[in-house]
N, C-alpha and C positions, 0 to 999 in steps of 0.2 A: 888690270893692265891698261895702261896709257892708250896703247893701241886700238883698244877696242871703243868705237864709238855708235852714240845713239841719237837719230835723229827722228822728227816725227812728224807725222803727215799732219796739215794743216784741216782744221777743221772746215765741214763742208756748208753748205749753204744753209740749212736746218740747224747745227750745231751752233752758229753764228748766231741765229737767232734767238734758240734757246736761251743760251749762255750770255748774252748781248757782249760779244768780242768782233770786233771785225779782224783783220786778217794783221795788218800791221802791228797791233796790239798784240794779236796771235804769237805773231814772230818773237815779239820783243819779249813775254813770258818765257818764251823756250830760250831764248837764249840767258835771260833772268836767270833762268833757273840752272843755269850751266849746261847745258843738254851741247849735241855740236851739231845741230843743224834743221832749219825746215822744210817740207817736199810736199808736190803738190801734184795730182794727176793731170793727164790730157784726154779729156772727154769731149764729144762736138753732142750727139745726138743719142743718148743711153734712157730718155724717156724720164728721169729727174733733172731738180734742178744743181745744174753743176756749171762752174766760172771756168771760162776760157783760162787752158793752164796758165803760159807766160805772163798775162797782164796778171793772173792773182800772185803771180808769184813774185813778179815787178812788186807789185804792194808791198807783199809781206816782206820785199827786202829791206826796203824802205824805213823799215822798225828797226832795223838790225846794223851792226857793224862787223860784229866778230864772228859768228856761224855762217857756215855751208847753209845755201840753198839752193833746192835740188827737184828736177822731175821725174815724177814718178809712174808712169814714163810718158817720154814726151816722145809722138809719133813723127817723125820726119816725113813717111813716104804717102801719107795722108794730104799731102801739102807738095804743091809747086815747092822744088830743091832751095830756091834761091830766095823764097820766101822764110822757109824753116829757116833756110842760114842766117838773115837777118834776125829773126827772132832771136835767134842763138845768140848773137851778134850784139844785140841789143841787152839782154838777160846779162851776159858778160861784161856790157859798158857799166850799164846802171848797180850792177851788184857790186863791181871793184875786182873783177876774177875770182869770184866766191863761187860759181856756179858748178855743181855736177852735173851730167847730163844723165839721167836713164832715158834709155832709148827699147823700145818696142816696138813690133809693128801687127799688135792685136787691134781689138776692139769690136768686132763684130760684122756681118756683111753693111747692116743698115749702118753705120756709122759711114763706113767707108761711100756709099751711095749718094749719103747726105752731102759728103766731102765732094762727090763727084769724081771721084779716084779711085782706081780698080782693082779690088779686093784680090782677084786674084795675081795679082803682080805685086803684092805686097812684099815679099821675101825680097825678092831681086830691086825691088824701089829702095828696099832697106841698106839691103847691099852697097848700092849705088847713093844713098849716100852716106852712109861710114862713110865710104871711098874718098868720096869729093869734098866732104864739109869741109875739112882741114883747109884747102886750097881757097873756097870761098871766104871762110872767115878770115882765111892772112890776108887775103884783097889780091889775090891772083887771080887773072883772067883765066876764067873757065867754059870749055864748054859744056851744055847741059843734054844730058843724050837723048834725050824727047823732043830735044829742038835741034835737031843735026844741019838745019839751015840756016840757022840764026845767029848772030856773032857773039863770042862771049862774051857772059855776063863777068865783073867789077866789081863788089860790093867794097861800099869805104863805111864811116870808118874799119878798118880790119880789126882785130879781135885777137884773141887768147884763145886757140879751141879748148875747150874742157874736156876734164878728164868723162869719159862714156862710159858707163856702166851698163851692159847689154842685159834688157828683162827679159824674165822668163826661165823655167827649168828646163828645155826642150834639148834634146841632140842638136839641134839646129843653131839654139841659143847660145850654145856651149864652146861652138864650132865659132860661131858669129865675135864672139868674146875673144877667143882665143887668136884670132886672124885681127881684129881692128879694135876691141875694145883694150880699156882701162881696167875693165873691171865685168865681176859676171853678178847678175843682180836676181837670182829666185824669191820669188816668194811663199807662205804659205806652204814650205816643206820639212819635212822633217830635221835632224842634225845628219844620219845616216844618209841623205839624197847628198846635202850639202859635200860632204865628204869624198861621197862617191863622183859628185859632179866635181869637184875639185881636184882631184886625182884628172879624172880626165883629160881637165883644162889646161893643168900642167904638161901633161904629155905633147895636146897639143900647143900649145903656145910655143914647147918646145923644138917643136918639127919644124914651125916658123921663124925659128930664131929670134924668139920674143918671151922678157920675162913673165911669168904666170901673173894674170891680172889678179887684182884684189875680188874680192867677195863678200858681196853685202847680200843681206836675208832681211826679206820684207816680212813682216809680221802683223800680227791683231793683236789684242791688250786692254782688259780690263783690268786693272789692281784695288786690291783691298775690297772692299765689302758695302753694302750699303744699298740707300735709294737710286736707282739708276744703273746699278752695275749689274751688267749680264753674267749669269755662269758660266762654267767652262762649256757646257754643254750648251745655252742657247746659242754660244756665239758661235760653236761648231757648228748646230745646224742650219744658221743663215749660211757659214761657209760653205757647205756641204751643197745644199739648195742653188745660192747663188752659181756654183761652178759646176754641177754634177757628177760629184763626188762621192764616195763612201762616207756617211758618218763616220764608222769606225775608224777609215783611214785620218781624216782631221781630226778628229777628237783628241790627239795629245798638243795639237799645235796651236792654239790662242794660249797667250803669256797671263794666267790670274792667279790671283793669292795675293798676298805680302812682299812688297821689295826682295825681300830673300830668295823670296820661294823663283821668282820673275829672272833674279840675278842669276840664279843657278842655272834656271834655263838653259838663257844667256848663254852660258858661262859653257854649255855645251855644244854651242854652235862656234862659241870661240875656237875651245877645243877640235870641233872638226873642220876649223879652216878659216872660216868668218872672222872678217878683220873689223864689219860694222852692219849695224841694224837699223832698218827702217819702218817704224811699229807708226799703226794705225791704233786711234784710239776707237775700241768698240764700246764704249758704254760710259756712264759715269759724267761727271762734273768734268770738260773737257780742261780745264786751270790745275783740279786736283789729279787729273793722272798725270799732266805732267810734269806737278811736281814728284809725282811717285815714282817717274819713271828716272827722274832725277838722281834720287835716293838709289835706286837702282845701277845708276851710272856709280854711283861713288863707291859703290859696294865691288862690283867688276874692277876698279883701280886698286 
């Protein structure tokens, strides 16, 4: 199906090395390779080394003309409003209106500390700005509600807001999507969650008088076999590990085998709702998964 697309997180600061690709080169593979798009997270302080989202993603637009790029997810409420909007603002000028936005407002208490912004107001900062961004990036004066004495802020040039795919699988997330987002953006979940959280999101989108946003499924992915490539089970128990999860429960969810086997997956997430995938490469020669993942796309059409 035409409809269904796949894009792919951009490799991280060790993978760069490995592989000697830098990030523009990065882009220009995946879109080489007909995939529809690159994505990139927003990390401050997680204790590795990771690149400031928007500037690496600036880069890696930089290689590109035709594919989406995209954050995966890019924290707004971590950041003074009027800052993030620029960013935004900026991501939208330099890309040519290519940009998707995921939006979260996770990442840990010490992330937020480091930010200097208050973890526990995270939800409602999030809130607040879905709400507002639209206004700042048209170049309307705004005001900003932490500075209720201040005159509003202007930002020029104005911008294109992007379409917002809200992360996360949470009732919250779901709710958050369904009121202000484009789109609802899980990851790391089954086909069975996707569906069920999709039903939901329809209902409510509907209460709001708002068509049901799209649905993208973040994923992991080793393909085919070889030096380098984790099993279905190592790549589980980093997942597991990393998040505090059940093995049992992730163990069907990292995408490995053969294009086919990956496609069918796929193909079940299509099935229960997912219009597009956002797969993380876990293992392997990071040029050959994705041209595998490639091969995977053409197989889904």
């Amino acid at each position: 199906m035409e409809s269904f697309t796949i894009g792919v997180i951009l490799p991280g600061v060790a993978v760069q090395r490995r592989d000697g690709i830098d990030l523009p080169a990065a882009a220009r593979h995946v879109e080489d390779a007909g995939l529809d798009g690159v994505w990139h997270g927003d990390h401050l302080a997680i204790g590795g080394p990771t690149l400031d989202g928007p500037i690496a993603l600036a880069a890696a637009a930089a290689g590109t003309r035709r594919i989406k790029v995209g954050m995966s997810v890019f924290v707004p409420a971590i950041r003074p409003l009027a800052w993030a909007a620029k960013q935004i603002a900026t991501l939208q000028y330099v890309t040519r209106d290519r940009l998707v936005l995921g939006v979260g407002s996770g990442g840990g208490p010490g992330q937020w500390a480091a930010a200097g912004a208050p973890y526990r107001s995270r939800g409602r900062r999030t809130d607040t700005a879905l709400e507002l961004l639209p206004r700042l990036l048209a170049g309307e004066e705004t005001r900003l509600p932490d500075e209720p004495g201040e005159p509003p802020v202007r930002l020029a040039p104005a911008a294109t807001m992007p379409p917002v795919w809200v992360g996360n699988a949470s009732d919250a997330a779901i709710r958050r999507a369904a009121l202000r987002g484009d789109g609802w953006f899980p990851s790391l979940v089954p086909p069975r969650e996707v569906a069920e959280g999709r039903a939901r999101l329809a209902e409510l989108a509907a209460g709001h008088g708002r068509p049901t946003p799209v649905v993208a499924i973040g994923g992991t992915a080793a393909l085919g076999s070889g030096d380098g490539v984790p099993s279905r089970e190592e790549i589980a128990s980093g997942v597991a590990a990393a998040y505090g999860r059940p093995l049992e429960e992730v163990l069907p969810i990292p995408l490995t085998g053969p294009p086919q086997r990956v496609a069918e997956a796929l193909a079940a997430y299509r099935d229960a709702g997912a219009d597009h995938a956002v797969i993380g490469v876990a293992g392997g020669d990071w040029r050959t998964q994705v041209d595998l993942l490639a091969k995977v796309r053409d197989l889904l059409r």
